[in-house]
Each structure stands twice: as C-alpha cells, then as structure tokens.
Backbone as CSV, one residue per row, in Angstrom:
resi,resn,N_x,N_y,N_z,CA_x,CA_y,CA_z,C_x,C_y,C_z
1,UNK,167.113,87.508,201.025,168.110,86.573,200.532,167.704,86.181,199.111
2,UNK,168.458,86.190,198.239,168.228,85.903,196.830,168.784,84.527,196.407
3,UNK,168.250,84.237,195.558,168.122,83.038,195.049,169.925,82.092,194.981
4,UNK,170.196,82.981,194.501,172.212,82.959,194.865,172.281,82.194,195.967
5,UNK,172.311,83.246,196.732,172.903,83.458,198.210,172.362,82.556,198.784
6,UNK,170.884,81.660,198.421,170.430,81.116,199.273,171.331,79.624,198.931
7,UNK,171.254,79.633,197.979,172.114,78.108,197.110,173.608,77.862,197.289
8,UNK,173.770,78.962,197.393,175.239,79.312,198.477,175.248,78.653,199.547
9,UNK,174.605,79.318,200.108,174.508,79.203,202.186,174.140,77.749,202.246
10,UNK,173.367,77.134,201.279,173.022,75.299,201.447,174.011,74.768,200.998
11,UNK,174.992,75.208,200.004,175.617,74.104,199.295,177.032,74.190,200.845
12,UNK,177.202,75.448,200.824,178.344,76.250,202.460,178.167,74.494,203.102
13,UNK,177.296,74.586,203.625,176.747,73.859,204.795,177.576,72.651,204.629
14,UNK,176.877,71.790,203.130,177.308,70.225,202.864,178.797,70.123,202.074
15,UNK,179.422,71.464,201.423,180.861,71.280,201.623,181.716,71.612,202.823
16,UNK,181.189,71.881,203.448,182.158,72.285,205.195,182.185,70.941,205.741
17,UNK,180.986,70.005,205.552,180.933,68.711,206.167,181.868,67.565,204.958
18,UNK,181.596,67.814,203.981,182.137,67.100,202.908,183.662,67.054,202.528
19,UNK,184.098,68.604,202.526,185.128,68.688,203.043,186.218,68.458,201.634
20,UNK,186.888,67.441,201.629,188.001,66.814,200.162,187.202,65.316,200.131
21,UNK,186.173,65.193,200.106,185.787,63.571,200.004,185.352,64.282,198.462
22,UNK,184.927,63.194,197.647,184.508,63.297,196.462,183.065,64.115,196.320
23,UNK,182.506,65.097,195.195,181.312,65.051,195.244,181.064,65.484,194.057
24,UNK,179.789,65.846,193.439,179.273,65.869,192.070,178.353,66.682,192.466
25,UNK,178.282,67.797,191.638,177.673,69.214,191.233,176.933,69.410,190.205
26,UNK,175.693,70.149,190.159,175.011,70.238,188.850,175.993,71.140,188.554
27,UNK,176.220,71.025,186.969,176.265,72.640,186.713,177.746,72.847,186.454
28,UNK,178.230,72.025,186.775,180.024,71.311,187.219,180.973,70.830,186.243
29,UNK,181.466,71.128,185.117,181.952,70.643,184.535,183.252,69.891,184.836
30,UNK,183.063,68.508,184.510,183.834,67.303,184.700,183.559,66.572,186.188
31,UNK,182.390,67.015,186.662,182.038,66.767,188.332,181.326,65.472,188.306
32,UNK,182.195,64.685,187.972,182.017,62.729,188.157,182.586,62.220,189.291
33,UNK,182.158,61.532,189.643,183.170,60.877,190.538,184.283,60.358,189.880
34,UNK,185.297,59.928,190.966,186.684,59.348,190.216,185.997,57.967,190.194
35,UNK,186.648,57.251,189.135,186.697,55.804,189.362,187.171,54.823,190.809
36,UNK,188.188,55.702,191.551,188.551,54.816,193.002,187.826,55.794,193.715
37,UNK,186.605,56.397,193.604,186.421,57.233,195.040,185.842,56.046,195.687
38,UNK,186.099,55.992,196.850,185.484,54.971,197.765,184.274,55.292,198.211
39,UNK,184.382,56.476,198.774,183.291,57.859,199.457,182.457,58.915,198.429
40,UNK,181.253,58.782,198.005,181.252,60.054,197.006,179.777,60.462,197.672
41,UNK,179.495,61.643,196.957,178.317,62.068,196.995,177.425,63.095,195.942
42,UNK,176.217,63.351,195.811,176.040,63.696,194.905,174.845,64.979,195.302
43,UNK,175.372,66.358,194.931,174.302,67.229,196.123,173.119,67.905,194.942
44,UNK,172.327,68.114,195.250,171.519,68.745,194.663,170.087,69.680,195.233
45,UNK,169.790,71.176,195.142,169.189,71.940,195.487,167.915,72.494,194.596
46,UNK,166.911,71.981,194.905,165.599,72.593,194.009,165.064,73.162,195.172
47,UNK,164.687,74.587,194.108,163.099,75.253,194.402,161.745,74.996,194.187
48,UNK,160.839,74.766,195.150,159.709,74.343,194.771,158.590,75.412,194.394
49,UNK,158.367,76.100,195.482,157.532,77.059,195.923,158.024,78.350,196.073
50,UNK,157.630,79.433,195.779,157.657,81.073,196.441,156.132,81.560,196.351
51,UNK,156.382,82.388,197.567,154.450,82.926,197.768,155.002,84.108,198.357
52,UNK,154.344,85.662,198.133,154.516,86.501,198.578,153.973,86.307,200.043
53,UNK,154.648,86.718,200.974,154.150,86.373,202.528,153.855,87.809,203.045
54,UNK,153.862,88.753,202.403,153.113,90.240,203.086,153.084,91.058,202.260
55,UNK,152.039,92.196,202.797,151.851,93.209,201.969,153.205,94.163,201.626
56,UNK,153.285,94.982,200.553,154.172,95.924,201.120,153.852,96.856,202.262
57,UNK,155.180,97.061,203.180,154.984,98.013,203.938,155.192,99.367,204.222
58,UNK,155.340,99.888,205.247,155.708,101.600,205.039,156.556,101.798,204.464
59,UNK,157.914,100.577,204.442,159.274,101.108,203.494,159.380,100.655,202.403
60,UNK,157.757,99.961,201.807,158.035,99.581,200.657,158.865,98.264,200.486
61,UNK,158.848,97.758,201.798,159.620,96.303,201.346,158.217,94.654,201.324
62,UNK,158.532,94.102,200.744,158.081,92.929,200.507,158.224,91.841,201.082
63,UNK,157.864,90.743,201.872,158.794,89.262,202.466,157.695,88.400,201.150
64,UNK,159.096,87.947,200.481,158.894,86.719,199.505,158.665,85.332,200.199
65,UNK,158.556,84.363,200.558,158.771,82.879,201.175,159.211,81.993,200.154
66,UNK,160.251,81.753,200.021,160.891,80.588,198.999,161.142,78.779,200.136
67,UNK,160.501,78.059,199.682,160.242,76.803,199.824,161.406,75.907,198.813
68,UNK,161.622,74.873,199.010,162.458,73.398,198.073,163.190,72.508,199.129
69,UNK,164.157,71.888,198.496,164.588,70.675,199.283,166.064,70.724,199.094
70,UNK,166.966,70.156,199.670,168.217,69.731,199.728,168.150,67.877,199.586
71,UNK,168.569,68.024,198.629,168.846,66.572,198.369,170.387,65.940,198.060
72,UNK,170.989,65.137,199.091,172.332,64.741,198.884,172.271,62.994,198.832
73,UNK,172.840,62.708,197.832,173.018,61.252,197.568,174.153,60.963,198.176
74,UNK,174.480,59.653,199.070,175.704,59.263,199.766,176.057,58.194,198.821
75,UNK,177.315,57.645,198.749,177.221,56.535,197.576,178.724,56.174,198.654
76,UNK,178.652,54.764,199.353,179.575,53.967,199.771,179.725,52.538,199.229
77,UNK,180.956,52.016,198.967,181.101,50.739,198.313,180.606,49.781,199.084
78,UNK,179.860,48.737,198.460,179.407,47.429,198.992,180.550,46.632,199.911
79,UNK,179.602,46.193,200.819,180.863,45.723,201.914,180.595,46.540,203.422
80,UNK,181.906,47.197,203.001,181.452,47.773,204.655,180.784,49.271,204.219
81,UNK,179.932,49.163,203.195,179.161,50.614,202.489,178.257,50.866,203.639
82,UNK,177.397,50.196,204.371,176.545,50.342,205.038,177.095,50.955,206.259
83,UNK,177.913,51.063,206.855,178.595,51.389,207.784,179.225,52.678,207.514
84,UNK,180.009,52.754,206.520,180.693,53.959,206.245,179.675,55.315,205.733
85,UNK,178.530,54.443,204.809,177.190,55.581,204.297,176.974,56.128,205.249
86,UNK,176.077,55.217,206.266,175.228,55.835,207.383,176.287,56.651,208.049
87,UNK,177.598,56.892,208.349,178.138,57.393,208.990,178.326,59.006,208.168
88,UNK,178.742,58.761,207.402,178.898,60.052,206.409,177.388,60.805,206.482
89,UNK,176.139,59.860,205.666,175.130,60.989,206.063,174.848,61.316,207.363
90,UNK,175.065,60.553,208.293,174.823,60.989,209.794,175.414,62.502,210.356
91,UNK,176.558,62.876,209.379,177.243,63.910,209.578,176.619,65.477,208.643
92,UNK,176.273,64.551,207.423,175.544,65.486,206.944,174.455,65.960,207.575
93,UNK,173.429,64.955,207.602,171.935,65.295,209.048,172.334,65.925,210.027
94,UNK,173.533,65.921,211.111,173.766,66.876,211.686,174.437,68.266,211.663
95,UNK,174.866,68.193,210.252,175.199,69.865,209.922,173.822,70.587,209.695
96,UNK,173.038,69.966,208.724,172.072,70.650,208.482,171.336,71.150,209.913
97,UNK,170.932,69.785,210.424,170.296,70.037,212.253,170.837,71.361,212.568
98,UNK,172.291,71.545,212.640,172.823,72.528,213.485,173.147,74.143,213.132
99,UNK,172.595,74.200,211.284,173.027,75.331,210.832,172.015,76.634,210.745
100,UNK,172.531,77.586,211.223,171.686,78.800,211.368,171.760,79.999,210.947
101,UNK,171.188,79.787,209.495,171.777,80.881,208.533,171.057,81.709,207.930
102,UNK,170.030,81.805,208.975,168.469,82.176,208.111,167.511,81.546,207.361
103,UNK,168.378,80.237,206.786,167.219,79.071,206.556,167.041,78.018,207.102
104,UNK,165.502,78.068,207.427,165.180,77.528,208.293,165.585,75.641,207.098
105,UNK,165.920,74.809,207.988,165.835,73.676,207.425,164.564,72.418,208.345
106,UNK,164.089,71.914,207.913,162.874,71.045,208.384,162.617,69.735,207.852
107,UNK,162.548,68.755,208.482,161.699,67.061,208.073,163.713,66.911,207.465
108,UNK,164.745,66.885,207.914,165.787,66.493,208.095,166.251,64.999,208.533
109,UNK,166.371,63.982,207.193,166.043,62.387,207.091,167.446,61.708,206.161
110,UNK,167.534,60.671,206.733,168.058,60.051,206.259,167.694,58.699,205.548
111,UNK,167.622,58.115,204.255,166.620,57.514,203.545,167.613,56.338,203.663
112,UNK,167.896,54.801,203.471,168.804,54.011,203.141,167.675,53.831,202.006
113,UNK,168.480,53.665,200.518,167.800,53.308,199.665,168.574,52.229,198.949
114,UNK,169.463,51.266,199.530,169.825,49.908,199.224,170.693,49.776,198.161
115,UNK,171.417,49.070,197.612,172.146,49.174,196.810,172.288,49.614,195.204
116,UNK,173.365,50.369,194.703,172.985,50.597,193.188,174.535,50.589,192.498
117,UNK,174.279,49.512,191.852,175.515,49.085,191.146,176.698,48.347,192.517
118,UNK,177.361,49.593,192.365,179.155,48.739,193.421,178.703,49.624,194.841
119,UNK,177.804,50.645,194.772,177.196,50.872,195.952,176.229,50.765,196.638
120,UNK,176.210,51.457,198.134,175.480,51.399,198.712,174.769,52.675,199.030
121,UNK,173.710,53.293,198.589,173.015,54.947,198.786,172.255,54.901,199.716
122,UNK,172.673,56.095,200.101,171.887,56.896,201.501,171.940,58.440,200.988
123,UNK,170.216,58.454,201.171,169.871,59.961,200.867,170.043,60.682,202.263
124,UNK,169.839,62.110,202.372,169.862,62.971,203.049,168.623,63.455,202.485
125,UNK,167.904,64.013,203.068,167.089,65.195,202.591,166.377,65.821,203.827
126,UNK,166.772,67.187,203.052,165.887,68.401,204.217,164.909,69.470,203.435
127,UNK,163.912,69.792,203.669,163.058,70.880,203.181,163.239,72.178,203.992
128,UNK,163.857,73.237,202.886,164.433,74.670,203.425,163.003,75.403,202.993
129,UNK,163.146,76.559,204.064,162.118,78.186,203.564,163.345,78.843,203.892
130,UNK,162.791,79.742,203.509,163.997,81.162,203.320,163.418,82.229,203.335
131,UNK,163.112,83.690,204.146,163.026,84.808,203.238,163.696,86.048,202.291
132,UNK,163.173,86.095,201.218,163.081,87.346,200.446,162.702,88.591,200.222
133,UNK,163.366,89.690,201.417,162.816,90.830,201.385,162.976,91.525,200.120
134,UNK,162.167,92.158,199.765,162.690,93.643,198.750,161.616,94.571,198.272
C-alpha cells in the first residue's frame, strides 16, 4: 500500500462517517468552515515512522511498516456542544473501531479538550501501521 492509497483508505473511513457535515482539509483550497456550521471538523493524517520489516525475499519483494496517527478535531457550539461533540466523535471512534482495510488502527480515543472560542473540541485520535510491499 503506498503512501496515496493509504491516506485515501483513512481519510474513506472519516468522510463515510462525516458524510455533508462540514469539514476542513489540509491541502484544500477554501476548506474553512462556514461561518453557521454548527457541526465542523477538522481531519488530519501524519506519518511518523517507516522501518523496513523484512529481508527481501525469493520474489524480491520487501514489507515496508509505515506507522502515524489520524487526528480529527470535532468542533461543536457552546451550549449543547458537549452533547452533540461527544456524539459525533463517538461515531467517528466507532468507524475507525470497525474498519478493515488493511490498516491496522490502534490506542483509538477520544480526548474532550474543553472549549475554544464559540466551541466546544473533541479530538479523535488513532495510531495506524500499514504495510508496504515492493
């Protein structure tokens, strides 16, 4: 799985759950939230680590191990934010829980990190491996 495909298959995951709610993209041009989103979120995918995980073998192939994190910011308005956050990432935590796409996802959390500005944030975060044959 290449570096693409893998950023693919994670981002797959948290727009299937996300759906038409608002969200913000690296990389995205004009990918702000609206001014009335009530619901937004904010996704983001780093690589940390790759370590070759075997020798080559008889066919000449390689397993790479690529390591990083999925990090999604929930952002609900103050008020009933606390209620509506936790509910939204709760949905996210269980897509990830449930998806089986060859990456493995692990330590799958939900952070309340208290208010910022007119909201209320709740992280998501999961630590993916993946392999890279070739």
């Amino acid at each position: 799985m290449t570096f693409d495909e893998a950023v693919d298959a994670m981002y797959t995951v948290f727009k299937t759950v996300w759906n038409t709610r608002a969200a913000v993209y690296p990389d995205v041009p004009g990918s702000v939230p609206p001014q009335d989103a009530v619901l937004w979120a904010r996704a983001t995918i780093k690589h940390a680590t790759g370590r070759q995980g075997s020798l080559t073998g008889g066919l000449g192939t390689t397993i790479w191990e690529r390591t990083g994190f999925v990090w999604i910011e929930v952002y609900s308005p103050v008020g009933d934010g606390l209620k509506a956050g936790r509910d939204a990432a709760q949905e996210i935590v269980n897509a990830y829980q449930a998806e089986r796409s060859g990456i493995w996802y692990r330590n799958i959390r939900m952070v309340e990190m208290g208010t910022d500005g007119a909201y209320e944030r709740f992280d998501v975060k999961a630590d993916f491996e993946y392999r890279d044959v070739r």
